[in-house]
N, CA, C and O atoms as a GROMACS GRO file, in nm:
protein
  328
    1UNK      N    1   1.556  -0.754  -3.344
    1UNK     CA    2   1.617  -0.639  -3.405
    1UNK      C    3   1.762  -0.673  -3.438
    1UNK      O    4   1.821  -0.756  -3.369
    2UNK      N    5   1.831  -0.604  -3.556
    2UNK     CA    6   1.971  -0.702  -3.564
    2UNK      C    7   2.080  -0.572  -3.538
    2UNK      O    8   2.078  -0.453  -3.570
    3UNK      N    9   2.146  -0.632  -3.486
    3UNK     CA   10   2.245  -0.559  -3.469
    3UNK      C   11   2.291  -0.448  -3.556
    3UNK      O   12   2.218  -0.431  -3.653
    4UNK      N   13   2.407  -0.357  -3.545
    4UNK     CA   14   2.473  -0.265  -3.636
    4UNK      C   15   2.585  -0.304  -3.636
    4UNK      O   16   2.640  -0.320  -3.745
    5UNK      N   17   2.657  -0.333  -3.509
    5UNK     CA   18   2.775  -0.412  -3.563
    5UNK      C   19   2.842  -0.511  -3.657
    5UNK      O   20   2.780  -0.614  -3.682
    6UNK      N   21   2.925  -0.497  -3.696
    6UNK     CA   22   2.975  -0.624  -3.823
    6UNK      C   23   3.010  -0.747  -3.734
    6UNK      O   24   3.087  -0.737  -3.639
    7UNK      N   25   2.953  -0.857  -3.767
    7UNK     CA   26   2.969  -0.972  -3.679
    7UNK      C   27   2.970  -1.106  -3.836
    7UNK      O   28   2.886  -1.153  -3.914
    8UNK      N   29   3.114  -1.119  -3.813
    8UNK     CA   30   3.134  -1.236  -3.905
    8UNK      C   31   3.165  -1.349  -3.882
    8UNK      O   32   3.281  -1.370  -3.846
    9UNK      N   33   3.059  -1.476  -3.898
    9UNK     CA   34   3.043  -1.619  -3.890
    9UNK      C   35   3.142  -1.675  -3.914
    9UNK      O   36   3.130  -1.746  -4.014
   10UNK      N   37   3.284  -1.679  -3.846
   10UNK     CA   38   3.442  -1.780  -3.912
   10UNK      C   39   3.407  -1.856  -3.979
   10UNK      O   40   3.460  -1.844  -4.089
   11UNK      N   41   3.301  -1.983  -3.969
   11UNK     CA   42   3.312  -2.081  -4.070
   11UNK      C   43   3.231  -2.001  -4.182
   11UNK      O   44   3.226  -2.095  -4.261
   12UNK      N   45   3.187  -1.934  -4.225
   12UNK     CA   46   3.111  -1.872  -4.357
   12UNK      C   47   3.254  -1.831  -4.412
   12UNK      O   48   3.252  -1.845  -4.534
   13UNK      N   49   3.364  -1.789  -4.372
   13UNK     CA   50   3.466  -1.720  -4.474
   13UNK      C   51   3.480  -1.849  -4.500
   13UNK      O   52   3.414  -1.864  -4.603
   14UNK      N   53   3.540  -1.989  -4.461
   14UNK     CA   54   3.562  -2.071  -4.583
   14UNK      C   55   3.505  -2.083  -4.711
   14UNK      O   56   3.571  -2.132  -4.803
   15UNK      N   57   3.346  -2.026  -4.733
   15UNK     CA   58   3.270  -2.016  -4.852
   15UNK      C   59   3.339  -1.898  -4.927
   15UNK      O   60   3.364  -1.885  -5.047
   16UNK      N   61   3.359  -1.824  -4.833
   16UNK     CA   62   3.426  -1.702  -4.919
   16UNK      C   63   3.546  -1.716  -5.001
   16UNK      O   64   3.560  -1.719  -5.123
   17UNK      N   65   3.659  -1.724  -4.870
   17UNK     CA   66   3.748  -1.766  -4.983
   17UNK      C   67   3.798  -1.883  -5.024
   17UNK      O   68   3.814  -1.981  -4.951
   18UNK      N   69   3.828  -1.877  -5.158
   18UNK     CA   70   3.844  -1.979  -5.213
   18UNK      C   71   4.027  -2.054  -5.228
   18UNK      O   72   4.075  -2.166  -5.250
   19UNK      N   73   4.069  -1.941  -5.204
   19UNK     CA   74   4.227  -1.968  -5.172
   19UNK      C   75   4.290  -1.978  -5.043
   19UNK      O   76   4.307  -1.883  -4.966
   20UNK      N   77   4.330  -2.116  -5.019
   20UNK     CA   78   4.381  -2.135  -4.873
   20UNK      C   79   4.547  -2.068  -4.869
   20UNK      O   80   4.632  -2.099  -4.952
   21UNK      N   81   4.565  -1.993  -4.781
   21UNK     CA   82   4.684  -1.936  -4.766
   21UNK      C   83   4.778  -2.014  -4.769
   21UNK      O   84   4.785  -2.091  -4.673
   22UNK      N   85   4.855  -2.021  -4.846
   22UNK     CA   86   5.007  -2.079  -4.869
   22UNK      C   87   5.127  -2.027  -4.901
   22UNK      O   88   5.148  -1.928  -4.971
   23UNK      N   89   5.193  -2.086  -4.857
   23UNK     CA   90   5.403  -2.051  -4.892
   23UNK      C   91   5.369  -1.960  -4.986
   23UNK      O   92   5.382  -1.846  -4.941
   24UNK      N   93   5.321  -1.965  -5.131
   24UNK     CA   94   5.353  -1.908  -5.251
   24UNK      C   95   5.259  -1.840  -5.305
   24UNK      O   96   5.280  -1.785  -5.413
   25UNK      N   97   5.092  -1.826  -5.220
   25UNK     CA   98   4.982  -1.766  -5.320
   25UNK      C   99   4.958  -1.641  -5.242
   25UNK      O  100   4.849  -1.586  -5.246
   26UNK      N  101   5.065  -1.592  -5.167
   26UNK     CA  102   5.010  -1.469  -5.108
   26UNK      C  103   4.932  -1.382  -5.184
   26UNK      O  104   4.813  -1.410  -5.173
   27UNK      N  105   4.963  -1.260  -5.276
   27UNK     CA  106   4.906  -1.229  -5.344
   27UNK      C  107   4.749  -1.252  -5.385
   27UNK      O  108   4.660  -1.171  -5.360
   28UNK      N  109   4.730  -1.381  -5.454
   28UNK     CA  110   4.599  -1.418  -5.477
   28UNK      C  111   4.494  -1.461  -5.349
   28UNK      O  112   4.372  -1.464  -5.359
   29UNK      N  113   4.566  -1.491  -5.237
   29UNK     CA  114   4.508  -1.502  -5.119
   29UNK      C  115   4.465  -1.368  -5.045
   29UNK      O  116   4.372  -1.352  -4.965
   30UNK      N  117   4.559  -1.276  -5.093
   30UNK     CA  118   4.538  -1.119  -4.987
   30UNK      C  119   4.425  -1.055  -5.090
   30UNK      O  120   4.346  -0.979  -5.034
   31UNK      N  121   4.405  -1.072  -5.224
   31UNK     CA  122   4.338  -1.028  -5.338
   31UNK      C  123   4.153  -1.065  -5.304
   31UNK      O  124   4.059  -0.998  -5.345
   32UNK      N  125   4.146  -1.173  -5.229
   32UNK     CA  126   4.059  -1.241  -5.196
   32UNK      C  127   3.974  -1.162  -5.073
   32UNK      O  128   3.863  -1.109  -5.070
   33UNK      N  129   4.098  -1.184  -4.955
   33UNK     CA  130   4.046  -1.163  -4.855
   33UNK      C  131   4.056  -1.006  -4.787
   33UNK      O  132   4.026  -0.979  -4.671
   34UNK      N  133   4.109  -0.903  -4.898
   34UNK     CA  134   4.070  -0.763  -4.827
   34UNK      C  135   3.965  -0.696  -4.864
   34UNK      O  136   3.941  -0.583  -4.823
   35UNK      N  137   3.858  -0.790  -4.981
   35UNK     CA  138   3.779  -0.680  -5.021
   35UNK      C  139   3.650  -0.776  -4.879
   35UNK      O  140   3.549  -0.713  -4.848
   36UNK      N  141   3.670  -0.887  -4.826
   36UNK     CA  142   3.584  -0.947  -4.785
   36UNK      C  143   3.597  -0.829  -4.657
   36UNK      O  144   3.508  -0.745  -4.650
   37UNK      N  145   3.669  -0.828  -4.593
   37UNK     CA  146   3.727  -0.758  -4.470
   37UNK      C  147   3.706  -0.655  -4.444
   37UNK      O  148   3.649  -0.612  -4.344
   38UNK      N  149   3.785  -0.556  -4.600
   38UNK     CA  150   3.675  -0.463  -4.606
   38UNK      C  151   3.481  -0.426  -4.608
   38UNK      O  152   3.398  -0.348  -4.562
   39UNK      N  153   3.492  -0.530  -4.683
   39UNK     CA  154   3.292  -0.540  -4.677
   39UNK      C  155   3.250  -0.545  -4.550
   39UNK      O  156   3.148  -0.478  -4.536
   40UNK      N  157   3.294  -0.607  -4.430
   40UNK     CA  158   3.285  -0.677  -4.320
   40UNK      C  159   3.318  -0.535  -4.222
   40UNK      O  160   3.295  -0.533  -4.101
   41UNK      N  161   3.353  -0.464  -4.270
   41UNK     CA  162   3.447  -0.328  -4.165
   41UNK      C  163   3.527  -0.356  -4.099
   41UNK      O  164   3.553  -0.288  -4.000
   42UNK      N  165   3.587  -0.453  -4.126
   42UNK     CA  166   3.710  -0.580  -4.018
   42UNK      C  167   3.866  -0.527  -4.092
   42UNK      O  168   3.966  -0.529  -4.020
   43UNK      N  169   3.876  -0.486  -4.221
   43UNK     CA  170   3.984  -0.436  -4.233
   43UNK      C  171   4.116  -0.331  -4.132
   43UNK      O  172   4.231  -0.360  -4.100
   44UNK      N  173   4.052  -0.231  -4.111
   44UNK     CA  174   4.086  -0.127  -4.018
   44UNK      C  175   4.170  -0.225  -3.886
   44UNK      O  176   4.290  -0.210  -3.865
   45UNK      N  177   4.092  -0.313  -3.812
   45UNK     CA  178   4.133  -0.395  -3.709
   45UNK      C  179   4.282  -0.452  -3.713
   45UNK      O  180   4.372  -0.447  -3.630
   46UNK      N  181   4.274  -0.529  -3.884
   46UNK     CA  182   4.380  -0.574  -3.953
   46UNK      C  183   4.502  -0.570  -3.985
   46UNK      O  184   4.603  -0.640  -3.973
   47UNK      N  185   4.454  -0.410  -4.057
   47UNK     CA  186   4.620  -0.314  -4.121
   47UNK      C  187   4.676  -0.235  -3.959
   47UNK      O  188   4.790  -0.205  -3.922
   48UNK      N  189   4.564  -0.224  -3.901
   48UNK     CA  190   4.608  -0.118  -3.776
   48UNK      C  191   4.567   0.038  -3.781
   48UNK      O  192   4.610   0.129  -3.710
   49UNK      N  193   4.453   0.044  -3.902
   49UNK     CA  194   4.381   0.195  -3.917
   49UNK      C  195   4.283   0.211  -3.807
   49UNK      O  196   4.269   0.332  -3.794
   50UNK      N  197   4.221   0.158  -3.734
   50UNK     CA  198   4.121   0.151  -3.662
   50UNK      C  199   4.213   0.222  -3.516
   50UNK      O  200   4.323   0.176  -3.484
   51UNK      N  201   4.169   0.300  -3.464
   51UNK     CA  202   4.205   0.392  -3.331
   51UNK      C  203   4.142   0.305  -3.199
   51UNK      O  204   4.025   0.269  -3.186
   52UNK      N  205   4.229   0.287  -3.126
   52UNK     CA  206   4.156   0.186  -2.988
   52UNK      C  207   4.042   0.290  -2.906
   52UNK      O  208   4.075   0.405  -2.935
   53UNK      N  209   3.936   0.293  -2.826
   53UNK     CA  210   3.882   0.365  -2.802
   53UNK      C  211   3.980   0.432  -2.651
   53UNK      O  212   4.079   0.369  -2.614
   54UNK      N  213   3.934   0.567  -2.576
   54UNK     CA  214   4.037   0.638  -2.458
   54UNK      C  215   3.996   0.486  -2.406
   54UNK      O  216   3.906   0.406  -2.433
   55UNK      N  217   4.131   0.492  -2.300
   55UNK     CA  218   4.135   0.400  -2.176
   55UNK      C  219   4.051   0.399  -2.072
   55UNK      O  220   3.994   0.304  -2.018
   56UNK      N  221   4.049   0.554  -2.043
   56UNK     CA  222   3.949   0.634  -1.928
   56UNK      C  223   3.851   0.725  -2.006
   56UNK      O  224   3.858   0.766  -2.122
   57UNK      N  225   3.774   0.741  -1.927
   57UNK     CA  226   3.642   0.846  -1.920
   57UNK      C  227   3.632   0.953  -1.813
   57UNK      O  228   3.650   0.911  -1.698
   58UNK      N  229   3.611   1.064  -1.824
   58UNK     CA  230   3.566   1.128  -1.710
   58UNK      C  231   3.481   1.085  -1.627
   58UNK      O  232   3.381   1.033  -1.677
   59UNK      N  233   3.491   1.090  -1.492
   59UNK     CA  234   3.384   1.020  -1.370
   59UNK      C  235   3.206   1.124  -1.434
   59UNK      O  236   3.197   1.245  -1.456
   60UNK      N  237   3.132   1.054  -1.441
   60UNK     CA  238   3.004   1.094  -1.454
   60UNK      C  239   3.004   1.157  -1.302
   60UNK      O  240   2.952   1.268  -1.309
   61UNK      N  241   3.033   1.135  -1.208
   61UNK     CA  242   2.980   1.133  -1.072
   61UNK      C  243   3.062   1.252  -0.987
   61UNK      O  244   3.049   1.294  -0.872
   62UNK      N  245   3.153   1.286  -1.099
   62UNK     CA  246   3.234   1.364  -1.016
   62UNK      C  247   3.212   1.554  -1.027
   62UNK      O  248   3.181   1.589  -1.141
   63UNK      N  249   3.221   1.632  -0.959
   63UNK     CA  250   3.169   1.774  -0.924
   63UNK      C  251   3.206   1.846  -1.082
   63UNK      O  252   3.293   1.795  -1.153
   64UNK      N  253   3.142   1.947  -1.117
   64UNK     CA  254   3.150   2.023  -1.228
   64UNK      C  255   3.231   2.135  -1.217
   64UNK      O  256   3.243   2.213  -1.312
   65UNK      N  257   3.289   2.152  -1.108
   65UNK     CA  258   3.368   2.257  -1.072
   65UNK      C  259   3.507   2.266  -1.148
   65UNK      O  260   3.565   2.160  -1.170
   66UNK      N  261   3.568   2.395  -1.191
   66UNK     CA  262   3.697   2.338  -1.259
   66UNK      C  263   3.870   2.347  -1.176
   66UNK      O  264   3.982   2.354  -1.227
   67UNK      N  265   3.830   2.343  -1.042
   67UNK     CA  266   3.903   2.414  -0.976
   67UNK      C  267   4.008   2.251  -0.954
   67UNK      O  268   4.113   2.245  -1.018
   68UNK      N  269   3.986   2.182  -0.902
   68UNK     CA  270   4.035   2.020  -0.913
   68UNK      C  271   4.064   1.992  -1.026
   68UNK      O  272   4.011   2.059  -1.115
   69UNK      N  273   4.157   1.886  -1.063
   69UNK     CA  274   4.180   1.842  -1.221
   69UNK      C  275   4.032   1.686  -1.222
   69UNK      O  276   4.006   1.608  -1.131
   70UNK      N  277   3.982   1.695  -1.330
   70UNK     CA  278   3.930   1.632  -1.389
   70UNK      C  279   3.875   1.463  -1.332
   70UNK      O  280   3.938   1.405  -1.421
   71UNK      N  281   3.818   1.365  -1.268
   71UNK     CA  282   3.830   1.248  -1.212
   71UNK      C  283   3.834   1.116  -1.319
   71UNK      O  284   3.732   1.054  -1.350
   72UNK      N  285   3.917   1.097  -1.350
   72UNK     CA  286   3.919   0.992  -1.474
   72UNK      C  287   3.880   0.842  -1.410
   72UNK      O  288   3.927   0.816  -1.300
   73UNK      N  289   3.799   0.747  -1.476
   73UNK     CA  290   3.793   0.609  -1.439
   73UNK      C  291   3.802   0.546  -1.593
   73UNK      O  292   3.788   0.599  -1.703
   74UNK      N  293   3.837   0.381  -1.546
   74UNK     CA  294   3.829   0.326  -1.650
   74UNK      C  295   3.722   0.332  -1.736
   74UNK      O  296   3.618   0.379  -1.691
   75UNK      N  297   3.725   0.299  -1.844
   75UNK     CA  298   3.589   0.303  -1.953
   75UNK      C  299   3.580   0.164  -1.981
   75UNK      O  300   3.654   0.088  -2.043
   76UNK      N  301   3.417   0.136  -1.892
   76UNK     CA  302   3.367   0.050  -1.885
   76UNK      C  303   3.378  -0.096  -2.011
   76UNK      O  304   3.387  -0.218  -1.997
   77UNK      N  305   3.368   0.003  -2.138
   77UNK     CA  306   3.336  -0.132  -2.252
   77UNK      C  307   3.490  -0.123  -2.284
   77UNK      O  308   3.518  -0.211  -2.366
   78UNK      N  309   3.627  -0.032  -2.242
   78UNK     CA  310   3.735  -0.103  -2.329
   78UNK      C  311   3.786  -0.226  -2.351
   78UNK      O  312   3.834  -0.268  -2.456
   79UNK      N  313   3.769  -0.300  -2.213
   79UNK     CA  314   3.802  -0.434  -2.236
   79UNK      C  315   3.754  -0.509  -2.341
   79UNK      O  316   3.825  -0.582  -2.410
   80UNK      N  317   3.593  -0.488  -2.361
   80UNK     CA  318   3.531  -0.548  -2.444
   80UNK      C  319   3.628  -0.514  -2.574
   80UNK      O  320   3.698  -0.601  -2.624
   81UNK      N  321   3.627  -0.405  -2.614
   81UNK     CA  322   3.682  -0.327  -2.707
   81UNK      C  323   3.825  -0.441  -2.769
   81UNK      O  324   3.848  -0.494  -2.878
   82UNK      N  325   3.883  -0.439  -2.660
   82UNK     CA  326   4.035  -0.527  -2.701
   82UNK      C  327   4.010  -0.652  -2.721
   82UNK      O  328   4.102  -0.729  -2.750
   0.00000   0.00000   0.00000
């Protein structure tokens, strides 16, 4: 079954782009590589549009009562996340 996530092969962008980043071709180099990035859903990561996921989660484990404040733990996949 394949994934949903965007998972891009580093050596396949050399096929992609065709302009190696240099001193002077910015432009034609960034022209290249934001529509790939974008295609890829990797843009967001890039510019800094993409929102990090919360740090914490509410404890699954902890009482439903509202009288205590709330039991926060880490969230398991952020690391992954970063």
């Amino acid at each position: 079954m394949a994934s949903s996530s965007p998972v891009l092969d580093i050596t396949s962008i050399n096929y992609i782009i065709y302009v190696r980043l240099e001193r002077y071709n910015y432009p034609t180099w960034l022209a290249q590589i934001v529509p790939v990035l974008r295609n890829r859903r990797l843009l967001c990561f890039v510019d800094g549009s993409c929102q990090s996921p919360p740090l914490t989660i509410l404890d699954p484990k902890a009482k439903n009562d509202d009288s205590p404040p709330p039991s926060l733990i880490p969230k398991p996949k952020y690391d992954d996340w970063v």
